[in-house]
N, C-alpha and C positions, 0 to 999 in steps of 0.2 A: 613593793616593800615600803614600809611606813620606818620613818626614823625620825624619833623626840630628840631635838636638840635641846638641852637645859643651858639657857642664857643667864647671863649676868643682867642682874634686875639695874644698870644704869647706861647711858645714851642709849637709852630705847632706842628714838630714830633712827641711829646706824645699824641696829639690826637685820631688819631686812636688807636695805641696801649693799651688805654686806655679803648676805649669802646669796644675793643675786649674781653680784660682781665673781664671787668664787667661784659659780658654777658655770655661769659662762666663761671665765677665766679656764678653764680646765674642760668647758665642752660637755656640762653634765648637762641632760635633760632632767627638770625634775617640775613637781608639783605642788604648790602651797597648801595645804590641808588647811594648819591652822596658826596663825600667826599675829595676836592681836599685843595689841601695846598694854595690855592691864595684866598682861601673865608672862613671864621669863620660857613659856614654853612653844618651841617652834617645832612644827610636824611637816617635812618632807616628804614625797612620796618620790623614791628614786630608783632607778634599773635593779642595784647590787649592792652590797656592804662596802665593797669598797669604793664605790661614788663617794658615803659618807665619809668614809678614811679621808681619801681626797681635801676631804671640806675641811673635818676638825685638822687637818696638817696644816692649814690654813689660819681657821677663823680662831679669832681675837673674842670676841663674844661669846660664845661656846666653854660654859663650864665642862658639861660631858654629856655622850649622845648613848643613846636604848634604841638596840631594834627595837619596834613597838611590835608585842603581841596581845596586849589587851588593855582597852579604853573606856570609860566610859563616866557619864555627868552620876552617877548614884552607884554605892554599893553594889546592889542589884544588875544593873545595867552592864558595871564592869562585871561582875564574876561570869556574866551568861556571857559578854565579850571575849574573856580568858579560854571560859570552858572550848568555845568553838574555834580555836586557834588550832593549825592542823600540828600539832606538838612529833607527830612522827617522822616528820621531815628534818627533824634535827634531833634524833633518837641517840645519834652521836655524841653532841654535846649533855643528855639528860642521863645516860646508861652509868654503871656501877661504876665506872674508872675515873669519871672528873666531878673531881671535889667541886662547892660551891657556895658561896653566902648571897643570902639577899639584905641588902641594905635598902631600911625604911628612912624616906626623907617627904618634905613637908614645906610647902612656902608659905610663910607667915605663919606658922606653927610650931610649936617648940612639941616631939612626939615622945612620950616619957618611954621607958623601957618595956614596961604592963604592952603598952598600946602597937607598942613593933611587934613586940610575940605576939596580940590580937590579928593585928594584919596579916602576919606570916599563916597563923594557925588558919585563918579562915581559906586558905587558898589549899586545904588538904588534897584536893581532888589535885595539884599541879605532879605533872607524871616525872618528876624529878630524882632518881633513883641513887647516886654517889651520895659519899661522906660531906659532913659539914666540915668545912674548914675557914674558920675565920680571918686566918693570917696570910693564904697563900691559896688561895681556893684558884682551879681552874679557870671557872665561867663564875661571873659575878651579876645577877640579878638586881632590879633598882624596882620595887614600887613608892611611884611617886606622887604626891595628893594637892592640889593646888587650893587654897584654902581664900582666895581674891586677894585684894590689894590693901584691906583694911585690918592689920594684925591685931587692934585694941577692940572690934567689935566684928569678930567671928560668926560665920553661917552655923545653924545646927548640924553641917555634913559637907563636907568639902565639895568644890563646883566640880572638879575633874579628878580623877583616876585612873594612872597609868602602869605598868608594868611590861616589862622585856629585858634583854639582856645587854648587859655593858660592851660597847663596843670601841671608847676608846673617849680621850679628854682633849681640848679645843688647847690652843697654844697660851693660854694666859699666864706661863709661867716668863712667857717675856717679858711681861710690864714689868713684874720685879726684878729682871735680870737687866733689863735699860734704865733702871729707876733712875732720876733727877737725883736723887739723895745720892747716890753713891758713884755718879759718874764724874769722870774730872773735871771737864769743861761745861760750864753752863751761862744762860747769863738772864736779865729779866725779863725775857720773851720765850726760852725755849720749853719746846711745845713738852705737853704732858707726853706719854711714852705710850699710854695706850689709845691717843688719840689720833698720833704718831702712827703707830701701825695700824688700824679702823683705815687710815687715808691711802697708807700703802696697798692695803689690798683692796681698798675702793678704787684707786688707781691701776689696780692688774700689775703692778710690778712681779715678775721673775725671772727667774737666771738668764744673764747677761743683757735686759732690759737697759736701756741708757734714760737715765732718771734724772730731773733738772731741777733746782731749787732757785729760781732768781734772786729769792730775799733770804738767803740759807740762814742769818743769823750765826749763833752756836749750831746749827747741823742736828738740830734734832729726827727732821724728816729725813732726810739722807740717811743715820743711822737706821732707819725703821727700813727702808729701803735696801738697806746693802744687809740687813738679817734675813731678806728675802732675795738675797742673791745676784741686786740691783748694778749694775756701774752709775756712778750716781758723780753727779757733778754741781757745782753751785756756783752763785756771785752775790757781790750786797756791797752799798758803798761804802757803811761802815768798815774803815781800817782798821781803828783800834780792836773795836771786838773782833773780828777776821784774826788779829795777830794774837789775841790776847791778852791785849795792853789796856781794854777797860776795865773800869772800876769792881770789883770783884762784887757776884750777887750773893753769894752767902753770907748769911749774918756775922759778924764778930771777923771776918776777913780785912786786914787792912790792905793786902795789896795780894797780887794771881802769883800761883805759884809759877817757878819758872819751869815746869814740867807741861803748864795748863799749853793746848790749842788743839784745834782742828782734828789732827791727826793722830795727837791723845785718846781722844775718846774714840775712835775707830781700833787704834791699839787695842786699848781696855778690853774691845770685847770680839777681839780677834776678828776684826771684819777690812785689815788690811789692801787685801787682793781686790774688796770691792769700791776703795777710792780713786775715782777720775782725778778731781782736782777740783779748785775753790780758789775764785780766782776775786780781787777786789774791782770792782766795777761800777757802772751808773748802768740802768736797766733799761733807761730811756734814750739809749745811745749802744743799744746790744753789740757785745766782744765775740759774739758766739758764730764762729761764722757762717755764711750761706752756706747751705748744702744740708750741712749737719742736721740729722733728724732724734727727734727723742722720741719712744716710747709712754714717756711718761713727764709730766709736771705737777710737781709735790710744790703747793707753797702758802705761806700764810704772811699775805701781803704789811708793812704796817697800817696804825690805823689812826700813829700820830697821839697817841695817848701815853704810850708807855714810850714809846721809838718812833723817831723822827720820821717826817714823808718830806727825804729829798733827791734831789739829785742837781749835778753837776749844771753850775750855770750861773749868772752874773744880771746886775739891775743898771755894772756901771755900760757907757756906753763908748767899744773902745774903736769903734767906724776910724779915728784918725789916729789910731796908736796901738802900740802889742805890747806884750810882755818882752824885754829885756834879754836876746840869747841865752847869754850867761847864767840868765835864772831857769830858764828852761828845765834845767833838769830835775830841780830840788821842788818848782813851783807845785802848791798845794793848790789845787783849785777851789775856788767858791762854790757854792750852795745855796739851792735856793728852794721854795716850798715845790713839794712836785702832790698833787690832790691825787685823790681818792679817785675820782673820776679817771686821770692822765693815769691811773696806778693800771686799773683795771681797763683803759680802753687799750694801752700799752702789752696787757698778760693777755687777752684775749687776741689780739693780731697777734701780736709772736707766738701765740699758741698756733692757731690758723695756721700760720707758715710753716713752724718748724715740726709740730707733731706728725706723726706718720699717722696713713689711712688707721684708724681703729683704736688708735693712743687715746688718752687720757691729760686732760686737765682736773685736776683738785686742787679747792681754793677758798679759802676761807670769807666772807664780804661781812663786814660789822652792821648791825639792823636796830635801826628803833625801832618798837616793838610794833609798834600803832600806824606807820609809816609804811609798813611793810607791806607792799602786794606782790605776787610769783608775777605778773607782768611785769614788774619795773626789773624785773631781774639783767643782769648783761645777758646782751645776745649778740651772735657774730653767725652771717649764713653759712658756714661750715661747718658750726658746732654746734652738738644737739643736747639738751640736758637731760640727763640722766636719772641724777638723785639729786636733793635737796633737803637738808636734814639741820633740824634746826639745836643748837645749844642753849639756854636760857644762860644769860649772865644774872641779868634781874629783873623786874617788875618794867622795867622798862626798855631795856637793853636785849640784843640775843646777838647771836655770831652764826651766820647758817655757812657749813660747808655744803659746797658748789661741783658736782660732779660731771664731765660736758666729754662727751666724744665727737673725733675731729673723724666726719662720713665723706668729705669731699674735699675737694683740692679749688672751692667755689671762691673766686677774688670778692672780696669784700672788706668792708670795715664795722669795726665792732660797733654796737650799738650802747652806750652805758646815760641811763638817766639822770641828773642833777641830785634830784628829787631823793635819792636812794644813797648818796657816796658824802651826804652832810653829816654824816655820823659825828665826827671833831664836836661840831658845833652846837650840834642838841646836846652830846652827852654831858657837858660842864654846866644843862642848865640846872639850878641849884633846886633841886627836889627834895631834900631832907628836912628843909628847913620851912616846907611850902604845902607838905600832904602829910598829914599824920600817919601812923602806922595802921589804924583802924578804918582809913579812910583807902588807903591803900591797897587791903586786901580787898575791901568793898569793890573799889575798880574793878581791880583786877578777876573777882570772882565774875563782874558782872560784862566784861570786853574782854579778859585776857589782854588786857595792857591798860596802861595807867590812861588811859583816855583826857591827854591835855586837849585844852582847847588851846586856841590861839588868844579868847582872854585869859585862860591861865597864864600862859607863856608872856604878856604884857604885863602880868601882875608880877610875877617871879622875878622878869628880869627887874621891873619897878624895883621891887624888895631887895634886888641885889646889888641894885647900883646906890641905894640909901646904904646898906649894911658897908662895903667900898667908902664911901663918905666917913662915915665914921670912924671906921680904921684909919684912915688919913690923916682926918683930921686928931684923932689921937693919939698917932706916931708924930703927925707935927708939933702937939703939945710938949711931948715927951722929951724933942730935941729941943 
């Protein structure tokens, strides 16, 4: 049986990886028909209808799915497709008692009202027998027309044409129901909400799943996780935000309300029963104890741009001296820069250790764009990668989430490149003021990344430590 999944035309890449993750999450056999990144349209080939049920109870990307009973690249092609679909096998759903509507829809085309009753009229031969009901119909029909990727210069005749019967709508009504806007606790890192669940269920979290967030921030992934039924547990060394006592992210706020934290927004959205706990901690010194195994690790490490890369630790040298009993208990410890590198050779060993055979890490790694090869990627000999699915930030920038399952219980240590975890340091190199806009797209049409050289990168910094000079020297005028 053939089922049209109708996707959301944005993170392509998570796409597939997604309904990969679902179906072996749930043990479906199934088959890629057709699944290309220039069309919102994915074709399973699956056992039963409700394999598909399965999926859309799941998938995040999934507007709504049609059995497929007829396909085809040309008018012509689909109607001799429809014609020879064996229609008597479901003589049930077409007989005098179940009302029906067919709704005509179009990607990149706007289809006027004339042009729906064309397509409907043309399918005369469809052996469809009950009352039209448009408000409350039984069985609901989609013929669907893909028209390519370019809506301002249209083909004379759409590339594909599909038709079948509605079977049911994907979960997108969570991104709006976990929105940012409307949730009580947030702060300047937490993650978008449908990106949030893409990671949960690339992750395989469900019910009663033990799900781990090292760097939890505001708990966004956790929330995505515990609407999937997760026990989800986190830590971050940040206190303030943890308590709710940093600076408020919403505009026009001068200070959190005293309702805002943690367990607020698990309240909000009645997902109580599935908080562990969230504890404040350093990552590189793990609270988490031996034994304890998770299912699942949800995390989006910092990157030092927006939020600090630290952890617990000191430069002074105290070999002949300690801290003071009596301070003991109130004593705040220091901090010191913890890299990029120490971030991710630290997530990937305590992955190794603590995930159970067949878990899941998901994790986000910051990428200049042009720097980027899949070999420099982290590797640990336990964990194998999965997916890899890139986000564009910008012409030069991208964020690839990281999908790795742990196959063996194999001792080793992770492997993480130099080369790949500099992200900090290229990203502040001053680009705006060094490549025109025109120049730019040119790149980029012609690499797919701004293709510095390394005497760009001596020119710029040149240019920016004159620009530096300047300022200087004209705030010292100033005083």
């Amino acid at each position: 049986m053939l089922f049209l999944f109708w996707c959301a035309h944005e993170f392509v890449p998570f796409r597939l990886p997604e309904f990969q993750s679902l179906c072996h999450l749930f043990r479906i056999p199934y088959r890629l028909q057709s699944g290309r990144e220039d069309t919102p349209f994915v074709i399973l080939e699956l056992d039963s209808e409700s394999q598909a049920q399965k999926i859309l109870s799941r998938s995040i990307c999934t507007k709504h799915c049609i059995h497929l009973w007829g396909q085809g690249n040309s008018y012509e092609e689909f109607h001799s497709s429809l014609k020879s679909f064996q229609f008597k096998d479901y003589s049930d759903l077409l007989n005098e008692n179940k009302s029906f509507k067919v709704n005509v829809e179009a990607f990149q085309k706007k289809i006027s009202i004339s042009e729906r009753s064309e397509r409907i009229e043309s399918m005369e031969y469809f052996p469809v027998q009950g009352p039209v009901d448009l408000k409350n119909p039984d069985v609901v029909y989609s013929f669907l027309e893909d028209w390519g990727q370019d809506g301002n210069n249209l083909p004379p005749a759409p590339y594909n044409i599909f038709f079948g019967r509605n079977i049911g709508e994907g979960q997108r009504h969570l991104i709006t129901k976990l929105s940012i806007k409307k949730r009580k606790f947030i702060g300047n890192t937490t993650m978008d909400p449908q990106l949030s669940l893409l990671m949960a269920n690339l992750g395989q979290v469900e019910n009663g799943s033990f799900v781990l967030d090292p760097f939890v921030g505001t708990g966004s992934l956790l929330i995505a996780a515990a609407e999937f039924k997760g026990i989800t547990f986190g830590g971050d060394i940040d206190f303030l935000t943890l308590h709710a006592r940093s600076k408020p992210s919403r505009k026009g706020d001068k200070k959190r309300g005293d309702d805002e934290s943690m367990v607020a927004n698990f309240r909000q959205y009645g997902l109580t029963v599935h908080y562990g706990d969230v504890i404040a901690c350093d990552f590189s010194k793990s609270p988490w104890r031996s034994g304890l195994q998770f299912e699942t690790i949800l995390t989006d490490p910092p990157y030092g741009i927006r939020e600090a890369m630290t952890k617990v630790g000191t430069e002074k040298d105290y070999t002949n001296q300690s801290i003071p009993e009596k301070y003991l208990k109130t004593h705040i410890p220091e901090k010191v820069n913890y890299s990029l590198k120490d971030i991710l050779e630290d997530l990937l060993n305590f992955s190794a250790e603590r995930l159970s055979i067949g878990g899941r890490l998901v994790y986000w790694i910051p990428i200049i764009r042009q720097e980027y090869k899949e070999e420099l990627l982290p590797s640990h000999p336990s964990l194998s990668l999965l997916h890899n699915c890139e986000q564009v930030l910008s012409s030069n920038t991208s964020r690839r989430l990281i999908v790795m399952s742990k196959f063996s219980n194999e001792k080793g240590k992770a492997v993480v490149y130099e080369k790949i975890t500099n992200f900090k340091d290229q990203f502040y190199i001053p680009l705006a003021g060094n490549i025109g806009r025109k120049e730019r797209k040119e790149r980029v049409k012609e690499h797919g990344h701004l293709n510095i050289s390394q005497e760009d990168m001596v020119k710029f910094h040149g240019r920016s430590n004159q620009h530096k000079m300047k300022l200087e020297a004209k705030m010292a005028e100033n005083t």
